[in-house]
N, C-alpha and C positions, 0 to 999 in steps of 0.2 A: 646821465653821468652824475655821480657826485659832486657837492659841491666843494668848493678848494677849501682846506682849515687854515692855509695861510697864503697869502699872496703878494709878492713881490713885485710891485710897477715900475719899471724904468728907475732903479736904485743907485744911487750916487752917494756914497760917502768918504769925504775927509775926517782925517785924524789927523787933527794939528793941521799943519801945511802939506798934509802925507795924503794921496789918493788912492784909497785903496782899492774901490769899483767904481765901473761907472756905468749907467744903463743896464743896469740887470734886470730879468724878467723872469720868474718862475714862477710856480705855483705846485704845492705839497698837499696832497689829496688825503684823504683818512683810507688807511692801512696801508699807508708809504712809509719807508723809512730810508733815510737820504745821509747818507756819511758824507759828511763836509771834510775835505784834505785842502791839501795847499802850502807850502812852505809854510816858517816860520814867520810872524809879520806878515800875511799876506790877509788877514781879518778872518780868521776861524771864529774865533772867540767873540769881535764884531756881531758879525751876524748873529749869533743865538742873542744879543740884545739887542739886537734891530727889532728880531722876533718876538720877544720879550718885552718890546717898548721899553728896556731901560736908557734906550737913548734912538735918538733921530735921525731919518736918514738927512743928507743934503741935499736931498732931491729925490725925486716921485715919493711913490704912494706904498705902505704894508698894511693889507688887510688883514685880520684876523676873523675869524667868522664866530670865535667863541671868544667869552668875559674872563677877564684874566684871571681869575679864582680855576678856570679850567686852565691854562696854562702851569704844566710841571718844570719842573729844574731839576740836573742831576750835574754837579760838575763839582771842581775844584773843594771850593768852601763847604763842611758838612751841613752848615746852620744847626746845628745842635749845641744847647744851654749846656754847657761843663758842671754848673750846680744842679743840676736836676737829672735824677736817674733816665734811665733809658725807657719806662713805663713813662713817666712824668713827662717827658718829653713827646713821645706820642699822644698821648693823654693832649697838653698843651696844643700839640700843631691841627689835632682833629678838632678841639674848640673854636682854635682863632683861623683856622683857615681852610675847611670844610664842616658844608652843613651836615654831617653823618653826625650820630652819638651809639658811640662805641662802648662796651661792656667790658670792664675788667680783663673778663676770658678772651674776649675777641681781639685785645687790644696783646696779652701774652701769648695767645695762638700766633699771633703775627709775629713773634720774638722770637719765637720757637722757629719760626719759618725762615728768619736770616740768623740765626744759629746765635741769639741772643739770651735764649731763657734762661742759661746761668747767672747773665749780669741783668737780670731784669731792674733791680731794685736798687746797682749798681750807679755813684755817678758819674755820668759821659764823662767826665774831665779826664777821667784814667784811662780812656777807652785807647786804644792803641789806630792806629791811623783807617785799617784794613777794620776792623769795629766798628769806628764812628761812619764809616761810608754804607756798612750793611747796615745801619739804624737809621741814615738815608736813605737807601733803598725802601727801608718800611713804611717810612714817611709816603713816598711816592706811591705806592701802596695803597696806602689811605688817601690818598689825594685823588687817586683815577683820574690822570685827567688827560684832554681829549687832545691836547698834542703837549710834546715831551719834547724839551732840551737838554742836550747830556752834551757835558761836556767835557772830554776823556774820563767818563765815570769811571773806568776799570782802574783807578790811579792806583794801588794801592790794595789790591784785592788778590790773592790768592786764588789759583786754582778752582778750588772749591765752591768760592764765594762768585768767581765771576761766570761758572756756572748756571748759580741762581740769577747772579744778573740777567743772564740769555735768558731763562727758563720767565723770569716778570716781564723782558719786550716781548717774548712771542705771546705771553698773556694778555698784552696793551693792544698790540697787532690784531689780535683775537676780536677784540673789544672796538677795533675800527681806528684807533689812536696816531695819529700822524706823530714822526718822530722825525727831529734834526737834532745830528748825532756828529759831533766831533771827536773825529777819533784817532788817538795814539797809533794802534794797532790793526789800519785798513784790512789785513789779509783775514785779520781772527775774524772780527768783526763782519765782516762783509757777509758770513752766513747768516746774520740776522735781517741782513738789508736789502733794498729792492732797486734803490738808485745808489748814483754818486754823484754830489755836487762837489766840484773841480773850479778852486778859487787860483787863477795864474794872470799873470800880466793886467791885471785891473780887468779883468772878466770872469766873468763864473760860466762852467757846463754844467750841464743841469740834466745826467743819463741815466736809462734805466741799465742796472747789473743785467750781464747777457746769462739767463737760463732763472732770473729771481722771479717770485710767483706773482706778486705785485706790480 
């Protein structure tokens, strides 16, 4: 069997004086993909930084099996530089945070692929919200990496665009990439996914979707 890309031991965290899990225990294998639900305030958001190591549980242990330069992010914030074209931008995120060296063409070939090529040379600052999230997506792209945090990527995205979104996770899938997926839109969503982690009452289920291939 595989080995896990992330691992969750006996999980306990507070927020402030707030507890939001406690003894949780999972483990997310490569070509899983796991939509995290839950009310509102129940620690969605949380976890993808447990996962992430932006912050600490209060208790047990998360293994990661891969270097954090393999860990992606897709969520809220686009991180994209408003002074710097949308090339320039990719251009930047393949220097400072993948060791790939990308070619002009390869780097507008990908523009072209989240429906950027007219504003290639454009800069983000103007980009309109549903823009800057597909020049995220590109980023991710270029990042390949071997488990992925999203979180409600589809903010903001049109028809069209979320689409292409589906059409990059089954490519990540492809590729073996473990995915924890926060999501807006469980019903859409859940055709890409294989489990569902269920955050309720200071507990997480941790199930496989009945009829997913994974």
């Amino acid at each position: 069997m595989d080995k896990p890309v992330l691992t969750f031991e006996n999980i306990s965290k507070m927020y402030e004086l707030r507890l939001l899990y406690k003894n949780v225990h999972f483990c997310l294998y490569p070509k899983q993909t796991a939509l995290v639900t839950g009310k509102n305030g129940s620690g969605k958001s949380t976890l993808l930084k447990l996962a992430a190591e932006l912050t600490k549980p209060t208790q047990g242990k998360i293994i990661c099996s891969f270097e954090k330069e393999k860990i992606g992010y897709l969520g809220h914030q686009t991180f994209i530089y408003p002074h710097l074209s949308a090339y320039e931008n990719l251009l930047f995120w393949t220097q400072a945070f993948t060791r790939k060296k990308c070619s002009e063409k390869e780097i507008l070939t990908l523009l072209k692929r989240v429906f950027l090529e007219k504003f290639c040379y454009d800069k983000a600052g103007i980009f309109s919200r549903g823009m800057a999230q597909r020049l995220n997506i590109a980023r991710i792209i270029l990042q390949d990496p071997s488990l992925l945090l999203l979180d409600e990527p589809c903010t903001g995205l049109d028809k069209e665009s979320q689409e292409l979104f589906y059409a990059v996770i089954q490519e990540f899938q492809a590729k073996n990439a473990a995915i924890l997926w926060v999501s807006h839109n469980p019903q859409e969503d859940m055709r890409c996914a294989s489990h569902m982690l269920h955050i309720e009452k200071q507990q997480i289920a941790f199930t496989k979707i009945q009829g997913a291939l994974a």
